[in-house]
C-alpha positions as CSV (number, residue, x, y, z in Angstrom):
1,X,-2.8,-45.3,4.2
2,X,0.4,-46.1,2.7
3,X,3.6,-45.5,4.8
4,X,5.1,-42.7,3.1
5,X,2.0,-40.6,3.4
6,X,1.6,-41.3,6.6
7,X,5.0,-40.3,7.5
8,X,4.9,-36.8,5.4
9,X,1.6,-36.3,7.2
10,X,3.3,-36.6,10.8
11,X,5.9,-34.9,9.6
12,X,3.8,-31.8,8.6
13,X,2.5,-31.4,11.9
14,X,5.7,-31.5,13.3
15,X,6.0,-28.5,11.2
16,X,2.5,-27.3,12.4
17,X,3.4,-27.7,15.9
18,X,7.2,-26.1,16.0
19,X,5.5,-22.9,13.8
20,X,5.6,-19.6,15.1
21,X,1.6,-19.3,14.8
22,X,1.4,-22.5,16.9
23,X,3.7,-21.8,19.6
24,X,2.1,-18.4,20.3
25,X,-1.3,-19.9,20.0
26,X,0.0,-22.8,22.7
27,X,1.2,-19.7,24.8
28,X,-1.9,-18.5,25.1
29,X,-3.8,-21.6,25.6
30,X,-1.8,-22.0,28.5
31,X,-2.0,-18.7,30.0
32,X,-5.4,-19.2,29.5
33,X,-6.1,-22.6,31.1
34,X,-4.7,-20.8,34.4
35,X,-7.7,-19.5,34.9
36,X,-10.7,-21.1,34.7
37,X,-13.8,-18.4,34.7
38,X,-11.7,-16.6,32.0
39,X,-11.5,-19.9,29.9
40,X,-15.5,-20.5,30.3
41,X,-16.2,-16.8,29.0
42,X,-14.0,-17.7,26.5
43,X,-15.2,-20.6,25.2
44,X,-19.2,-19.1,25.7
45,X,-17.7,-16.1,23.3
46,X,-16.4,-18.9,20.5
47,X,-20.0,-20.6,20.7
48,X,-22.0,-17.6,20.6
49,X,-20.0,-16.5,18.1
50,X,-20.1,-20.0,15.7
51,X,-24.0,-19.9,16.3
52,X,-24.5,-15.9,15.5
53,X,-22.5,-16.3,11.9
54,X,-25.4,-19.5,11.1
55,X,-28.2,-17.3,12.4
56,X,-28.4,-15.1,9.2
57,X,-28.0,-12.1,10.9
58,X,-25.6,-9.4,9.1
59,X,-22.2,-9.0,10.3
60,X,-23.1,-5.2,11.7
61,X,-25.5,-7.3,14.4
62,X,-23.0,-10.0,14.8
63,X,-20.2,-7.7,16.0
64,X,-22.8,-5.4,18.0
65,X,-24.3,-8.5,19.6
66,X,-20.6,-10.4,20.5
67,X,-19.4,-6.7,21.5
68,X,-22.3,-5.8,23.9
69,X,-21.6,-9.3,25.3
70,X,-18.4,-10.0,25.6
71,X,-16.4,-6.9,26.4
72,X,-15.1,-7.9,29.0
73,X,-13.4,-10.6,26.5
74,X,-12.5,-8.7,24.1
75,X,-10.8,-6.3,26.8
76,X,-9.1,-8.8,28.1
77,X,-5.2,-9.1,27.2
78,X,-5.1,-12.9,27.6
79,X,-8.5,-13.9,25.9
80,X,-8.2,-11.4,23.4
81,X,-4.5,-12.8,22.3
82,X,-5.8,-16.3,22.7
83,X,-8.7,-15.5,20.1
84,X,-6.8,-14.3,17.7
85,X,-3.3,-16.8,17.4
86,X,-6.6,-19.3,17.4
87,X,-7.5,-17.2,14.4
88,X,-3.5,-17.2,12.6
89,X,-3.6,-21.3,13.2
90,X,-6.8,-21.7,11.5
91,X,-5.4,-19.5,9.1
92,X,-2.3,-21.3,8.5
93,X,-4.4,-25.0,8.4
94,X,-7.0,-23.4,5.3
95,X,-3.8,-22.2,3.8
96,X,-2.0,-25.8,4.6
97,X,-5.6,-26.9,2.8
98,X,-5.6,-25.0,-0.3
99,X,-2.2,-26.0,-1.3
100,X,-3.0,-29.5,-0.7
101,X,-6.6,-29.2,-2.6
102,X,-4.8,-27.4,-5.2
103,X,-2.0,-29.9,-5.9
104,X,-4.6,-32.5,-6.2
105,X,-6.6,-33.6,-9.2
106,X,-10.0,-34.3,-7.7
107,X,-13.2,-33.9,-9.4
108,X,-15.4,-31.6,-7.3
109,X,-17.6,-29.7,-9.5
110,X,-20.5,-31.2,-7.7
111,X,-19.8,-28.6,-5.0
């Protein structure tokens, strides 16, 4: 990869990393690693989650299913903020994604 590249890339995830989205979503993180069981239930809720949208169900079952589940979770002040600053970052990287897709001339009509 050529140096300047390279550099511009590091350099946008400094930008990444000092963002407001980031640093709330490290917050929680945080918070969140203090405590362990709330962490596992956490990360169960993302899998089930990630396997229910592949599963073909409609998104009426999904959010019955994950909601019958995982109250507790969605309840929960820490998880609950954790989820979604997860959600703003991924946010902010597709956005970061689409600028960079759409500034590029690459032939993907095969898609």
């Amino acid at each position: 990869m050529n140096d300047s590249v390279k550099f511009k890339a590091e350099e946008l995830i400094r930008a990444v990393l000092d963002s407001e989205e980031y640093r709330n979503y490290d917050n929680y993180r945080n918070l969140l690693s203090e405590n362990p069981e709330l962490k596992d239930r956490v990360q169960n809720f993302r899998k089930t989650r990630l396997e229910t949208e592949y599963s073909g169900k409609s998104d009426r079952e999904i959010s019955d299913l994950l909601a019958s589940q995982y109250i507790d979770i969605l309840n929960n002040t820490i998880a609950a903020g954790y989820l979604n600053a997860e959600l703003e970052v991924c946010k902010m990287m597709q956005q970061i994604n689409e600028i960079l897709m759409g500034g590029l001339q690459l032939e993907l009509d095969f898609l």
